[in-house]
N, C-alpha and C positions, 0 to 999 in steps of 0.2 A: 458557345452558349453562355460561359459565364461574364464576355465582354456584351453581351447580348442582352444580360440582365441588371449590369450596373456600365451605364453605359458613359458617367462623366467621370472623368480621370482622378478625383478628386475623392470620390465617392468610391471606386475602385481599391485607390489605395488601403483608404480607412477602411474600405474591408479587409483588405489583407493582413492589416496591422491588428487586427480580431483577431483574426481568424489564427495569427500566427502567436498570439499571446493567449490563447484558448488552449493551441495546442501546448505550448509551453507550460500554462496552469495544470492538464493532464498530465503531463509527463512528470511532472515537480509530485504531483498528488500520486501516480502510480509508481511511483518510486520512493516514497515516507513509503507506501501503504506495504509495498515488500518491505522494509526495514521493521514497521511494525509486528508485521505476519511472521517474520523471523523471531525477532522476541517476544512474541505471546510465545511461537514454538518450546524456544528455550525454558521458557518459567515453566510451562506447562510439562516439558522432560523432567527438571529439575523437582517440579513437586510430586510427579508421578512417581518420580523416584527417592524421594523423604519419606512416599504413603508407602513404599513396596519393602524398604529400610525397614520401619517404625513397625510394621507386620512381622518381619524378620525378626526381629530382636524380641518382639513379644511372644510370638513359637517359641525362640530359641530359650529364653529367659523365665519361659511358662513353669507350675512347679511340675 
């Protein structure tokens, strides 16, 4: 089917060479997007836990 609908060789290629730099654009993009998703994670532990600290120490230090 798919030689059925790009039928000159030419035309074929240069699809391929799309299709296969499209993919490669995804993969590039879904792989930042995990490394980002990881460190939002990280900030997001870390400040949860400066709030849950900073709470602590005002109980503990309360008169």
């Amino acid at each position: 089917m798919y030689n059925r609908l790009v039928s000159d060789k030419s035309a074929r290629d240069a699809l391929r060479a799309d299709l296969g730099l499209c993919t490669l654009i995804g993969a590039l993009f879904l792989k930042q997007f995990a490394e980002y998703r990881i460190n939002i994670l990280l900030i997001a532990n870390m400040l949860h836990g400066e709030v849950i600290e900073r709470r602590l120490q005002m109980f503990i230090l309360a008169p």
